[in-house]
Backbone as CSV, one residue per row, in Angstrom:
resi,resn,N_x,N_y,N_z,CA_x,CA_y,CA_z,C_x,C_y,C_z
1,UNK,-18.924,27.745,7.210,-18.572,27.284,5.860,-18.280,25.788,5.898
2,UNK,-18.813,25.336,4.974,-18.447,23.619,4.554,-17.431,23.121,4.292
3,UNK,-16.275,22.462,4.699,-15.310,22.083,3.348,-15.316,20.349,3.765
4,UNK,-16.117,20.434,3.956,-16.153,18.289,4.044,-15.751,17.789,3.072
5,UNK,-15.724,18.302,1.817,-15.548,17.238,0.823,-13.963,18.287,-0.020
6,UNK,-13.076,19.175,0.975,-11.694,19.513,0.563,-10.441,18.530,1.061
7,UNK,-9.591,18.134,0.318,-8.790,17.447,0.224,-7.328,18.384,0.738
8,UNK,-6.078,17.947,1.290,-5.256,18.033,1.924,-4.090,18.963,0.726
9,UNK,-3.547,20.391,0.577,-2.827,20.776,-0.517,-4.014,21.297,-1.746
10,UNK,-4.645,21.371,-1.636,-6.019,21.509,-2.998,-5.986,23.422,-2.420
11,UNK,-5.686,23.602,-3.767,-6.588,25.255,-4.047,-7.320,25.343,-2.939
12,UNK,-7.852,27.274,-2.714,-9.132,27.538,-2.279,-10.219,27.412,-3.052
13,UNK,-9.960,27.652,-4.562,-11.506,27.648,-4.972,-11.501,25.827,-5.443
14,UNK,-10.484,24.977,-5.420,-11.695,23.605,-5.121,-11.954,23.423,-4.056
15,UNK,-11.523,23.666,-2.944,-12.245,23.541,-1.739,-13.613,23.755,-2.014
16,UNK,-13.951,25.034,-2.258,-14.878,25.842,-2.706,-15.948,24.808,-3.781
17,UNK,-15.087,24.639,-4.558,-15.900,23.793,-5.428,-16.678,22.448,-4.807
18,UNK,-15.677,22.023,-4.060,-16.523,20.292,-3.383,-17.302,20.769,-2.399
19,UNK,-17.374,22.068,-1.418,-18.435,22.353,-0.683,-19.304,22.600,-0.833
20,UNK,-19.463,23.454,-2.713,-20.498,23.342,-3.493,-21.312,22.055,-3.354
21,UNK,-20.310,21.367,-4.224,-20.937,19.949,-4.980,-21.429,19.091,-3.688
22,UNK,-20.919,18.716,-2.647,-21.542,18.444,-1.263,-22.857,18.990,-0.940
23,UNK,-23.256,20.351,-1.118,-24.288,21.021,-0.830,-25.434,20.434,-2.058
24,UNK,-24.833,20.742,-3.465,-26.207,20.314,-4.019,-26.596,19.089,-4.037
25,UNK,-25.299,17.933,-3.437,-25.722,16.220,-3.517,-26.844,16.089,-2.303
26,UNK,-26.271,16.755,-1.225,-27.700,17.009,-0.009,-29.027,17.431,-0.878
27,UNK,-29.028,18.192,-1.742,-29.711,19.073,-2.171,-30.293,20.419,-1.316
28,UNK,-29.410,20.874,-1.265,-29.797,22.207,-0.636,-29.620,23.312,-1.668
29,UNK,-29.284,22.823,-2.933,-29.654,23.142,-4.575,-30.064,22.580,-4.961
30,UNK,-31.864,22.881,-5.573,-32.283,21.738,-6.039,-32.075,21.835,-7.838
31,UNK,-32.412,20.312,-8.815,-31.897,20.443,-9.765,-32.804,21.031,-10.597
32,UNK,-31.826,22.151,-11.804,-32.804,22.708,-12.249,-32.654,24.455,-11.664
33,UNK,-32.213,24.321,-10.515,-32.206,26.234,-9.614,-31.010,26.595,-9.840
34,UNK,-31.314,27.894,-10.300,-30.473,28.728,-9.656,-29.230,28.948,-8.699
35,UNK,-28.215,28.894,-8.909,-27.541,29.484,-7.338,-27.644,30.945,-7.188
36,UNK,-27.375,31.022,-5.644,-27.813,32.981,-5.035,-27.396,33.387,-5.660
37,UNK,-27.172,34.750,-5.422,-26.674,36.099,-6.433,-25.259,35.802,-5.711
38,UNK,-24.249,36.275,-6.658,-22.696,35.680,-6.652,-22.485,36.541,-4.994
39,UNK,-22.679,37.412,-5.227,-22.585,38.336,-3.805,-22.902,37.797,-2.618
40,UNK,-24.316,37.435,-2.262,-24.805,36.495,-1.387,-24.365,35.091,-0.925
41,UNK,-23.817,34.305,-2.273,-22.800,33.351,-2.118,-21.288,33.434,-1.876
42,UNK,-20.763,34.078,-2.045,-19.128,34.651,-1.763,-19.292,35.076,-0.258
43,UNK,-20.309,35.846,-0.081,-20.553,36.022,1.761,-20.905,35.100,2.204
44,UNK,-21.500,34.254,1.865,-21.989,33.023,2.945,-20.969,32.094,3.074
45,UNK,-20.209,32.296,1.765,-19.138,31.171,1.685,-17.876,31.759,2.583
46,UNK,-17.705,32.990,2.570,-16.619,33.746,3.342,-15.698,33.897,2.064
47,UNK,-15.693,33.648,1.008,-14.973,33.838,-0.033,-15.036,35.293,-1.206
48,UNK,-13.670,35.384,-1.584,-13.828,36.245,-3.049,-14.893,36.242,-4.000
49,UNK,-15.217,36.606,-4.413,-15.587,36.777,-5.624,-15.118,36.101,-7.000
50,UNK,-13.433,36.255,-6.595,-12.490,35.851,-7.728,-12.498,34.356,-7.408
51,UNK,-12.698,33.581,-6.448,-12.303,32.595,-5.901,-13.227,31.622,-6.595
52,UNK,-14.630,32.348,-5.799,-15.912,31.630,-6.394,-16.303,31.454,-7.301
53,UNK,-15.628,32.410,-8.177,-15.929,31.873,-9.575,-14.906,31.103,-10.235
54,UNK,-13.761,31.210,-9.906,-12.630,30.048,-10.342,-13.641,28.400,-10.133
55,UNK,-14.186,28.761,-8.647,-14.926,27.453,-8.015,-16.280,27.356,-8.826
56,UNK,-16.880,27.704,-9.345,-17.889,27.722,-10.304,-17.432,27.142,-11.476
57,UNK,-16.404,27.640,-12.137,-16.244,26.646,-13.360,-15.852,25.728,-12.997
58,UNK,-14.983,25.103,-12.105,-14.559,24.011,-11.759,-15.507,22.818,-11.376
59,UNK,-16.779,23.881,-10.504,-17.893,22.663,-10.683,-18.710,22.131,-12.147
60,UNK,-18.316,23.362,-12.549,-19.094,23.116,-13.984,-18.360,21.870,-14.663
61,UNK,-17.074,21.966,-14.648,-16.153,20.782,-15.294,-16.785,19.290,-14.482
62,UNK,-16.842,19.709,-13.362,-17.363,18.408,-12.544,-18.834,18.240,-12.446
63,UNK,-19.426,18.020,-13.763,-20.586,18.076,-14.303,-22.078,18.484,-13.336
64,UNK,-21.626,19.050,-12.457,-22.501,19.561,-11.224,-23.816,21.017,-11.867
65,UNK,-23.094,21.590,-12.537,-24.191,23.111,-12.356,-23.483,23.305,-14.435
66,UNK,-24.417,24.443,-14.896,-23.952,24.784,-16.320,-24.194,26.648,-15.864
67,UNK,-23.340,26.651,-16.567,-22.707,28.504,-16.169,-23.747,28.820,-17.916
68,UNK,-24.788,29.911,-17.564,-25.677,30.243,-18.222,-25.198,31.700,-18.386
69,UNK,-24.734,32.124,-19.373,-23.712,33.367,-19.342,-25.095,34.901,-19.653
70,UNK,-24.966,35.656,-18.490,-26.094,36.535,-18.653,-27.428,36.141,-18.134
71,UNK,-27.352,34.795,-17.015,-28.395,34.715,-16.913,-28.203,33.596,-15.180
72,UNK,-27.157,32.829,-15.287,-26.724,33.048,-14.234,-26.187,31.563,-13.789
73,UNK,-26.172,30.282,-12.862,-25.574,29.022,-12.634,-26.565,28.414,-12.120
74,UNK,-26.996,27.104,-13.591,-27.888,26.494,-12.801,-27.513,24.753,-12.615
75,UNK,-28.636,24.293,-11.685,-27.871,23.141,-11.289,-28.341,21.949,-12.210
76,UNK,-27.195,21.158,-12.868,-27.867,20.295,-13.386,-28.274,18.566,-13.041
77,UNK,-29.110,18.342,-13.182,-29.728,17.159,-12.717,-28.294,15.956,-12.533
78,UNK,-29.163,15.114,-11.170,-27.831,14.274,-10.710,-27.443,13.408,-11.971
79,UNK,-28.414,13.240,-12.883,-28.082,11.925,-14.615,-26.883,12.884,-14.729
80,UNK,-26.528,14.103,-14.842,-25.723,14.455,-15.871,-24.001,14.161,-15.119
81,UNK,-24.587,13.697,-13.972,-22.801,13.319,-13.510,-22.649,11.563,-13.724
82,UNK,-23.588,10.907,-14.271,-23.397,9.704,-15.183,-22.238,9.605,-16.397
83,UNK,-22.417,11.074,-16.206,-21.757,11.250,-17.363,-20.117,11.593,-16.762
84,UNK,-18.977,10.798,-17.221,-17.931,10.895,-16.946,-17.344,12.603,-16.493
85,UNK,-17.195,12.627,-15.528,-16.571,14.225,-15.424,-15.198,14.745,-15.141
86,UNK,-14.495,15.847,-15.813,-13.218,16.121,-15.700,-12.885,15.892,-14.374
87,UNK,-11.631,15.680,-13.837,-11.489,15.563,-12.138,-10.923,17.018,-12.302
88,UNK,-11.049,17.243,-10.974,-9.786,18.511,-10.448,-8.530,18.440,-10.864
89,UNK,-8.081,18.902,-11.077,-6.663,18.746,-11.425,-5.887,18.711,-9.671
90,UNK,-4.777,17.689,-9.414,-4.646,17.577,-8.093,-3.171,18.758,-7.746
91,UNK,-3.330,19.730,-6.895,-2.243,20.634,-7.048,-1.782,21.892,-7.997
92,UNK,-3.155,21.872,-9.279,-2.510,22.668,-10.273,-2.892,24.046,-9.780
93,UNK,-1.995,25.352,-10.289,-2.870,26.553,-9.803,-4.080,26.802,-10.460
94,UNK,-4.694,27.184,-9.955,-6.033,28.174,-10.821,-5.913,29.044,-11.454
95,UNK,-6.580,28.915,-12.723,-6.154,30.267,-13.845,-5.602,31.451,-13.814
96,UNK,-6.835,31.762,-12.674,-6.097,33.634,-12.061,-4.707,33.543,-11.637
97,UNK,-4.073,32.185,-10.756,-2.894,32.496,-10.568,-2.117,32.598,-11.738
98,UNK,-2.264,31.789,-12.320,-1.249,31.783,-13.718,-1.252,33.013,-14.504
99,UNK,-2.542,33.868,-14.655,-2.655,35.123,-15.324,-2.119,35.855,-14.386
100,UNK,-2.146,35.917,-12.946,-1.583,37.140,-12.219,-0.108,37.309,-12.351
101,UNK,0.886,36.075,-12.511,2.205,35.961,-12.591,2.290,36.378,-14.244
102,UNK,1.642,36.046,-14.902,2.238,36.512,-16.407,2.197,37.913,-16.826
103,UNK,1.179,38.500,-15.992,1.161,40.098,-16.255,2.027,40.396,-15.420
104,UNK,2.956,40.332,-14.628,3.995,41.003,-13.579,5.248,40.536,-14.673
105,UNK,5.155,39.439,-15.008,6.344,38.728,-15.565,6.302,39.310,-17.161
106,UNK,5.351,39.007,-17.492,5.167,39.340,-19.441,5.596,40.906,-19.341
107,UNK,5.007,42.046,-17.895,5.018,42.971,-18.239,6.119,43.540,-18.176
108,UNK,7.292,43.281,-17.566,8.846,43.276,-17.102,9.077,43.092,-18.742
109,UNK,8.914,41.888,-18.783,9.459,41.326,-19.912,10.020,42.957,-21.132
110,UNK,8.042,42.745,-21.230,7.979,43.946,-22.762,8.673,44.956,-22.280
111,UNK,8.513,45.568,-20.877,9.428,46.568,-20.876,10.836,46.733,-20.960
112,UNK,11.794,45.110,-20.897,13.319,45.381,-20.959,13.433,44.940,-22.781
113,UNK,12.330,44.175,-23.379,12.525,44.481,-25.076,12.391,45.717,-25.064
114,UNK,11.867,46.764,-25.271,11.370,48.043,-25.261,13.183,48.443,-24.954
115,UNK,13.759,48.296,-24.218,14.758,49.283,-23.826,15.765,48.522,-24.489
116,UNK,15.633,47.315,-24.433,17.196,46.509,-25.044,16.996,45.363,-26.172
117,UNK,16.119,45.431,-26.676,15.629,44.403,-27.756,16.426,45.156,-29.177
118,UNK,16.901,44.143,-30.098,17.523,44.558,-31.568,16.039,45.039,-32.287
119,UNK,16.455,45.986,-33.225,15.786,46.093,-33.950,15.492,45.391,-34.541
120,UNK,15.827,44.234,-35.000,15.526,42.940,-36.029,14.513,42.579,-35.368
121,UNK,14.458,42.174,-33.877,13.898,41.423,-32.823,12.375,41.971,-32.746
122,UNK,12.541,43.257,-32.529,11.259,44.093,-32.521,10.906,44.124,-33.670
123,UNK,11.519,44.334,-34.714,10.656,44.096,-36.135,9.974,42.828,-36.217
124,UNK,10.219,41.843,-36.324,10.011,40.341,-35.966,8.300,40.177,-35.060
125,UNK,8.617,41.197,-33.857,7.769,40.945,-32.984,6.209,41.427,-33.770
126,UNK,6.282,42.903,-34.909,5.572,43.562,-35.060,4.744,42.887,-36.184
127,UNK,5.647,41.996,-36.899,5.797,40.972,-38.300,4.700,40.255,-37.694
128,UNK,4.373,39.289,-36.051,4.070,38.690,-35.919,2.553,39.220,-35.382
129,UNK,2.330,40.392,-35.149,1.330,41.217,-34.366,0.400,41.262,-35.695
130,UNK,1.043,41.544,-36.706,-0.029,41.683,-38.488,-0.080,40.160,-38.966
131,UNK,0.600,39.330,-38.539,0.372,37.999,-39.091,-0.998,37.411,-38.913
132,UNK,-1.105,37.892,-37.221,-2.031,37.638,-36.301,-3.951,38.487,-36.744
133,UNK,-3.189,39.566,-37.342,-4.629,40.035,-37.585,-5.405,39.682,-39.388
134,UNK,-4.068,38.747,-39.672,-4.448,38.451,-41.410,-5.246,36.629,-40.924
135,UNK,-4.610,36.055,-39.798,-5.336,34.994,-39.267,-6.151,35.221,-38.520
136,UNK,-6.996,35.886,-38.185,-7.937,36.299,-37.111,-9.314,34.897,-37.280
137,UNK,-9.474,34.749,-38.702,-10.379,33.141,-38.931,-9.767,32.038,-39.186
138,UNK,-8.434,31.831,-38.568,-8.103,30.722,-38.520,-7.479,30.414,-37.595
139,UNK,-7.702,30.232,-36.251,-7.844,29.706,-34.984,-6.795,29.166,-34.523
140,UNK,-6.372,27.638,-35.428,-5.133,27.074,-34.806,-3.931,28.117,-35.172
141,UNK,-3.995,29.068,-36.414,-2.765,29.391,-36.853,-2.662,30.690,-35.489
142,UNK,-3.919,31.176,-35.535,-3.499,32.459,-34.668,-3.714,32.094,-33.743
143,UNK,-4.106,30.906,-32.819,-3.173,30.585,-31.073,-1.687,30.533,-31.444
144,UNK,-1.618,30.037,-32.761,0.300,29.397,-32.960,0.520,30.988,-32.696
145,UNK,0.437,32.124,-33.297,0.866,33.042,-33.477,0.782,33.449,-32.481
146,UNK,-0.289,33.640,-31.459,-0.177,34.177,-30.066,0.908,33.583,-29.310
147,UNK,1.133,32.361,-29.339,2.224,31.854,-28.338,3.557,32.353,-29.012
148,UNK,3.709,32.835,-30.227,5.102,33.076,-30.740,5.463,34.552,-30.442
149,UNK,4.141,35.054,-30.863,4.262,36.978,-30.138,4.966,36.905,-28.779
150,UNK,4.109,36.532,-27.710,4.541,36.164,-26.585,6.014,36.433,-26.454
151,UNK,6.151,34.883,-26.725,7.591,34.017,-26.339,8.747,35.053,-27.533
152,UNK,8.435,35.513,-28.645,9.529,36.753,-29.197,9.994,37.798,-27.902
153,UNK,8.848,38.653,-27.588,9.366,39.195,-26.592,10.039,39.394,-25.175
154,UNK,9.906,37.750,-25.146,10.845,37.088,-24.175,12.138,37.162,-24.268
155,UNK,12.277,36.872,-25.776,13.363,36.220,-26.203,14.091,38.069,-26.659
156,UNK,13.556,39.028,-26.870,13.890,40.103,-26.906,14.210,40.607,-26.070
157,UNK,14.064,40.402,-24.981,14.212,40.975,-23.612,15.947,40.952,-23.069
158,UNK,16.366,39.951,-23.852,17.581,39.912,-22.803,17.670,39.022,-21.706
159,UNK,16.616,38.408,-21.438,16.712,37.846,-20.378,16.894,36.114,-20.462
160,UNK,18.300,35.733,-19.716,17.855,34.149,-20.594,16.667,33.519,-19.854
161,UNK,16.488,33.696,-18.900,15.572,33.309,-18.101,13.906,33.275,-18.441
162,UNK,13.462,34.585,-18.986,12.130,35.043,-19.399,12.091,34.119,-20.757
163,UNK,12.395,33.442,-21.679,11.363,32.430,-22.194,11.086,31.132,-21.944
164,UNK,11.795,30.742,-21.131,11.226,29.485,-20.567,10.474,29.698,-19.086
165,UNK,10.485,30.927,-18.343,9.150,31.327,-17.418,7.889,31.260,-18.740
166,UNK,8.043,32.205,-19.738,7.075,32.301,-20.559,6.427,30.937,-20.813
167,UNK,7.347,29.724,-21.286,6.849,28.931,-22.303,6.096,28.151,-20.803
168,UNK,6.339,27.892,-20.070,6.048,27.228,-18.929,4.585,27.755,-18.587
169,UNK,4.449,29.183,-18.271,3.021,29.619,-18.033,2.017,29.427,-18.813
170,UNK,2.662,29.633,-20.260,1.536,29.553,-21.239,1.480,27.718,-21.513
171,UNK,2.000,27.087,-20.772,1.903,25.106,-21.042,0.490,24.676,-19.827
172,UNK,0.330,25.639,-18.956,-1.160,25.643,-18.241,-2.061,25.882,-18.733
173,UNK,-2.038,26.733,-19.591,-3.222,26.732,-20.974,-3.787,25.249,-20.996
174,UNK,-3.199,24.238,-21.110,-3.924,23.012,-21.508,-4.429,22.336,-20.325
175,UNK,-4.374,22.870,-19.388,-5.276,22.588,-18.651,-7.115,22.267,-18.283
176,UNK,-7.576,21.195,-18.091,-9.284,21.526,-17.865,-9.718,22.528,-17.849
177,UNK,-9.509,23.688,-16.737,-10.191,24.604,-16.700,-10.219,25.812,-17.282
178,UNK,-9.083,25.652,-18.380,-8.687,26.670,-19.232,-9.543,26.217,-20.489
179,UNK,-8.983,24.937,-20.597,-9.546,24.971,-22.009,-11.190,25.420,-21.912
180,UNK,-11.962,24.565,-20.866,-13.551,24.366,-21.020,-14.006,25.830,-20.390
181,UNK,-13.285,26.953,-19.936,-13.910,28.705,-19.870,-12.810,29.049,-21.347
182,UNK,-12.000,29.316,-21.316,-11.112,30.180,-22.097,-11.518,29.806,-23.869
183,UNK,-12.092,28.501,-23.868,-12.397,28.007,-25.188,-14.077,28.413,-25.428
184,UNK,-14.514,28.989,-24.657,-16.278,29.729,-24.698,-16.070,31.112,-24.605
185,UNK,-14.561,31.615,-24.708,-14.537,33.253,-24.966,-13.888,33.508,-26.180
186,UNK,-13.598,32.423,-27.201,-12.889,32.553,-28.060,-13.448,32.827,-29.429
187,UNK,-14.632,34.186,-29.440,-15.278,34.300,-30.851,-14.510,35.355,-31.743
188,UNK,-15.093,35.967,-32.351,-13.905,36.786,-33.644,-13.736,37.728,-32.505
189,UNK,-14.704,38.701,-31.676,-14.911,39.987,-31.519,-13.350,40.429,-30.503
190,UNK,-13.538,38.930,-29.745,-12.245,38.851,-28.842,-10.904,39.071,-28.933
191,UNK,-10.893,38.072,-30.772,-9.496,37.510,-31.068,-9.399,38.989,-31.698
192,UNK,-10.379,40.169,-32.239,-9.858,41.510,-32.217,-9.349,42.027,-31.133
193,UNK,-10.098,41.962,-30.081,-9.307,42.867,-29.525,-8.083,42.632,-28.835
194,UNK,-8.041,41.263,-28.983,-6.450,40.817,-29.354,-5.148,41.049,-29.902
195,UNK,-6.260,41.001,-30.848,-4.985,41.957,-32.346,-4.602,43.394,-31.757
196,UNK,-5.465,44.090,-31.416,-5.382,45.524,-31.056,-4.781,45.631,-30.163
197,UNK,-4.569,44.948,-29.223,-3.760,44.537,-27.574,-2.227,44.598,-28.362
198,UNK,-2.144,43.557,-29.067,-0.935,43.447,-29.422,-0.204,44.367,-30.365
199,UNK,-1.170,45.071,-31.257,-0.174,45.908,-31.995,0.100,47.282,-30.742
200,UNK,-0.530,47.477,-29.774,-0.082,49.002,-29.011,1.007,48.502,-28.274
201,UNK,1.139,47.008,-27.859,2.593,46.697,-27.067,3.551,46.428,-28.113
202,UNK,3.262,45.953,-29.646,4.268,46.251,-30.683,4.799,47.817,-31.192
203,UNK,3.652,48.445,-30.878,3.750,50.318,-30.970,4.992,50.833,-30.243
204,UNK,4.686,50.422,-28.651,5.246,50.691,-27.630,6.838,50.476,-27.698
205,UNK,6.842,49.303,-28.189,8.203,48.357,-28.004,9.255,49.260,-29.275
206,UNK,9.011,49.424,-30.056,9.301,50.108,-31.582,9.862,51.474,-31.250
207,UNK,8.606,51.782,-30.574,9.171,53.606,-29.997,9.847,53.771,-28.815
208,UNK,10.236,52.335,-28.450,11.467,52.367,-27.261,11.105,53.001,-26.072
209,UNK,9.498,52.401,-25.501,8.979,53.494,-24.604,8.749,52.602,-23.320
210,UNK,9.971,52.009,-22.852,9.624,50.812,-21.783,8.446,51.114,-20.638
211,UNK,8.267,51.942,-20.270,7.030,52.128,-19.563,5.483,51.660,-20.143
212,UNK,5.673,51.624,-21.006,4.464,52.037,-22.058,3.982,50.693,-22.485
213,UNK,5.295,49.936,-22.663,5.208,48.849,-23.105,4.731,47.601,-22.275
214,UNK,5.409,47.981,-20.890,4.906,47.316,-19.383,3.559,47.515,-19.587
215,UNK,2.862,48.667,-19.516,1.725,49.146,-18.975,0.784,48.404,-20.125
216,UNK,0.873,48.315,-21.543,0.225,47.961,-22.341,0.086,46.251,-22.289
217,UNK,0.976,45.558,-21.840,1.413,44.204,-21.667,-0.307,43.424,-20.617
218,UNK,0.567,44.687,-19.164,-0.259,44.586,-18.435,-1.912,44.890,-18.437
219,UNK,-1.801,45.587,-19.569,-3.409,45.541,-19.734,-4.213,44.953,-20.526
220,UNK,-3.307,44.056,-21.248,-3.875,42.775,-22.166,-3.781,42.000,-21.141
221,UNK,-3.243,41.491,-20.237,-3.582,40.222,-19.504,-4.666,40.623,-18.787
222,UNK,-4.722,42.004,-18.082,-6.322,42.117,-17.063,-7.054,41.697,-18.377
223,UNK,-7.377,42.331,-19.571,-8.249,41.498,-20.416,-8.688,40.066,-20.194
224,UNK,-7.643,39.205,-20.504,-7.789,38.261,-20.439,-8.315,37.486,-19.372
225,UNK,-7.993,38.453,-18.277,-8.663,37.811,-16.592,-10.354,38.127,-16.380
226,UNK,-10.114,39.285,-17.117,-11.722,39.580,-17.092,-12.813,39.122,-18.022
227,UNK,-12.110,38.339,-18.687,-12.540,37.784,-19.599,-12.952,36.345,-19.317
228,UNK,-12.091,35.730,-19.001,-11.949,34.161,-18.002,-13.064,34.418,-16.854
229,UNK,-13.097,35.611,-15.922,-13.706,35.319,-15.236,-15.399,35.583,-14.724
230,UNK,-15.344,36.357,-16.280,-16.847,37.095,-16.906,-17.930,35.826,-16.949
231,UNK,-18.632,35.381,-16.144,-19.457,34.534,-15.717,-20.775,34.856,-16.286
232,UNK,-21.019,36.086,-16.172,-22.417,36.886,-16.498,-23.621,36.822,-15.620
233,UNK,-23.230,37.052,-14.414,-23.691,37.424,-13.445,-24.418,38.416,-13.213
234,UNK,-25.896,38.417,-13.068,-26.780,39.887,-13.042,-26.704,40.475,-11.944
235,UNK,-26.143,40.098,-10.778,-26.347,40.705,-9.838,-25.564,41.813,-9.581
């Protein structure tokens, strides 16, 4: 495996990413191709799956290759890195980390609202779950509303601690590599099943079913991971 062009403290998948971008400046991708089938590349690379594709968009930000969704990563010509390109971010985690801590953390969360949240609190939360599906075409209002769903059930929880973990995880959102994948999954069909995510952990929370509420938490964020990391890969 290559990492000539990884830097000292940097992620695995930019490592990943500059051993890429090293490889196609040799051209051992020529411009215009294809890269292998994700499988074939994750083995050659010795890497995840999950990794390599964190490292795939990241090259994509670093105007190297364009992620062709359903069809697969191709490389784009050396002009297009003329073109100013996002840097790495130096030290930040990679998406998946940030989603893996918020489903352990968010899912705690919903489950101690669920057991110890006011009724006002949980009403509030449920107020904000239908707000969300009356904005479903209006974008800025219903991210506002997603970050407030959220951060309510933080703040329901009891915990003084859990909304400022919350507000902190969800402030990586503005990150490069969030915005330029997470902002190409953001059409209506999604921000439904969004809505629907959120009213069964507002269901949950209401009927005081802390298990239920964990479990439902936790299965809106795998959404969201599988969603981020849905490349469209035929292989």
């Amino acid at each position: 495996m290559n990492l000539t062009f990884a830097q000292s403290g940097e992620r695995r998948y930019q490592q990943i990413a500059r051993s890429l971008a090293g490889r196609i400046e040799r051209g051992d991708f020529r411009e215009g191709e294809r890269l292998p089938a994700e499988r074939d590349l994750s083995r050659e690379m010795d890497v995840s799956r999950t990794t390599l594709r964190e490292a795939l968009i990241a090259l994509e930000l670093m105007n190297y290759v364009e992620i062709r969704t359903g069809s697969g990563i191709y490389v784009l010509p050396a002009s297009a890195r003329d073109t100013p390109a996002t840097p790495l971010p130096e030290n930040e985690p990679g998406p998946l980390e940030v989603l893996e801590l918020r489903r352990v953390i968010e899912g705690t969360l919903a489950a101690a609202a669920a057991e110890r949240g006011s009724d006002a609190a949980l009403a509030e939360i449920t107020a904000t779950a239908t707000a969300m599906r009356a904005a479903i075409d209006d974008l800025p209002e219903f991210d506002r509303l997603d970050r407030v769903f959220h951060l309510q059930i933080a703040r329901a929880s009891g915990n003084s601690l859990g909304p400022g973990l919350v507000d902190w995880l969800w402030a990586f959102r503005g990150g490069a590599m969030w915005r330029k994948r997470y902002g190409q999954t953001r059409h209506r069909d999604n921000r439904l099943i969004t809505v629907e995510d959120h009213a069964r952990i507002a269901r949950a929370m209401l009927r005081r079913l802390p298990d239920k509420a964990d479990t439902a938490m936790k299965a809106h964020v795998d959404v969201l991971i599988e969603r981020f990391l849905d490349l469209g890969f035929t292989d």
